[in-house]
C-alpha positions in Angstrom: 70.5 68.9 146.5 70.3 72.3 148.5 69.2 71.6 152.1 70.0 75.5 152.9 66.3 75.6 154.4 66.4 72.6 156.0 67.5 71.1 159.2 66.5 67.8 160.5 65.3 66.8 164.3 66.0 63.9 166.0 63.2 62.8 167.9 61.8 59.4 169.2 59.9 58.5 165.8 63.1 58.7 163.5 64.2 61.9 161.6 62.0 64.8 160.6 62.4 67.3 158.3 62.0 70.9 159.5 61.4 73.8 157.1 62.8 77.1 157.5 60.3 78.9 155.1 57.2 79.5 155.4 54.3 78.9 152.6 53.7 81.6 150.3 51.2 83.6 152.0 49.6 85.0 148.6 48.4 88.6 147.7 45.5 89.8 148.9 42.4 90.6 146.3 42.9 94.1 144.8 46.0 94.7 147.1 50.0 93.9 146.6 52.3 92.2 148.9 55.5 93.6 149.1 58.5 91.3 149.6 59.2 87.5 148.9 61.9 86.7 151.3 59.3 83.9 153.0 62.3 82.1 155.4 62.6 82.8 159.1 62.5 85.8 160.2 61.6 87.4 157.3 58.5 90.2 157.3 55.8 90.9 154.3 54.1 93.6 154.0 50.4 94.3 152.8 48.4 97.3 150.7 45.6 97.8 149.3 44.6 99.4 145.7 42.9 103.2 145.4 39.2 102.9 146.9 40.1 99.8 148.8 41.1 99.8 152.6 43.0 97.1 154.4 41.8 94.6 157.2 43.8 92.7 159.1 47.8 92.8 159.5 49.6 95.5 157.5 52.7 93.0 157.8 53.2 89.4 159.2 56.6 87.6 160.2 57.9 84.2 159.5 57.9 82.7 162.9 59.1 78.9 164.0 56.3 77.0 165.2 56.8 74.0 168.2 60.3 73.6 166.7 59.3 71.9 163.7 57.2 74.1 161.8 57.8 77.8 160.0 54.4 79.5 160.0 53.1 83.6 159.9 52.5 85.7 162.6 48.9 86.5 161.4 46.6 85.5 158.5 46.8 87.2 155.3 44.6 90.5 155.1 42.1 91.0 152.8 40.9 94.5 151.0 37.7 95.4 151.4 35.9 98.4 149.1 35.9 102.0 150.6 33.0 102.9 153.0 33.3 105.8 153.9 30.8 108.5 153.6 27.9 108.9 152.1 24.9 111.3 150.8 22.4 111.4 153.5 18.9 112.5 153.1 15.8 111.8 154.5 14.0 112.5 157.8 16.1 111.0 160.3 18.8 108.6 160.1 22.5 107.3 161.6 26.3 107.3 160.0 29.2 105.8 161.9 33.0 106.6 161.5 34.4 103.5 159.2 35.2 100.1 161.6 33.3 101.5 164.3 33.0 100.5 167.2 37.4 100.1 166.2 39.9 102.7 165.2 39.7 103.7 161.5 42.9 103.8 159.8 45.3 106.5 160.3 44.5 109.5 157.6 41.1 108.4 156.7 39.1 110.9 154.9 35.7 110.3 155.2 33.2 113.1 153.3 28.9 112.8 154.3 26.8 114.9 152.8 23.9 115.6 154.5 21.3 117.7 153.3 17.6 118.3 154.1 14.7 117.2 151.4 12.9 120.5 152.2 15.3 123.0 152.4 12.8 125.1 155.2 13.8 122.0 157.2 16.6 122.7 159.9 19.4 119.8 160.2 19.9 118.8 163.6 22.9 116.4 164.4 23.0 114.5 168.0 27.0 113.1 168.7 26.7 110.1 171.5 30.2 109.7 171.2 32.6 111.9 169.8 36.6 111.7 170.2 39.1 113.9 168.6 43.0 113.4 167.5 46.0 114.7 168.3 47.6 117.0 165.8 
């Protein structure tokens, strides 16, 4: 029997198994996992498929857990559908950079169209906030 990932801890109630792995922590929906090395220590990483974008961790770690347990840093992220940009027509309206009030991701490219109905109409845009990048 291999008891590589295994050590036991003497405590009051008896013996007690303690794992060095931690549970599989799945792939996200329409996204890959990369790495299946799950015991201490260990990191997995997260991406997403084409029109998809991730949220949550981009990696989580195998951590020990109140000296018995083996758990991840973080939660598995999920991929959530592109949504960024748009056509925009009409009157009046609002558009928000993606995860606002949050960061976006890093490289996002984000294309709105805006265009007036009548085109003897003049398109006026009004920034509240408006931050730029570095580079």
């Amino acid at each position: 029997k291999d008891n590589s990932n295994k050590f036991s801890i003497l405590n009051e109630g008896g013996i007690k198994q303690a794992s060095n792995l931690c549970p599989d922590p799945g792939e996200p929906e329409n996204g890959k996992r990369l790495g299946s090395d799950f015991s201490l220590g260990a990191t997995v990483q997260f991406s997403c498929d084409e029109d998809y974008v991730l949220q949550g961790a981009k990696s989580i770690t195998c951590q020990r857990i109140a000296e018995v347990f083996a758990a991840w840093s973080d939660h598995r992220p999920m991929c959530k559908v592109k949504t960024c940009g748009s056509n925009l027509q009409g009157p009046s309206g609002t558009f928000t950079s993606p995860n606002f009030p949050f960061q976006y991701d890093s490289n996002a490219q984000c294309v709105w169209v805006i265009s007036a109905i009548n085109p003897n109409k003049v398109i006026q845009i009004n920034f509240e906030e408006f931050d730029l990048e570095i580079g």
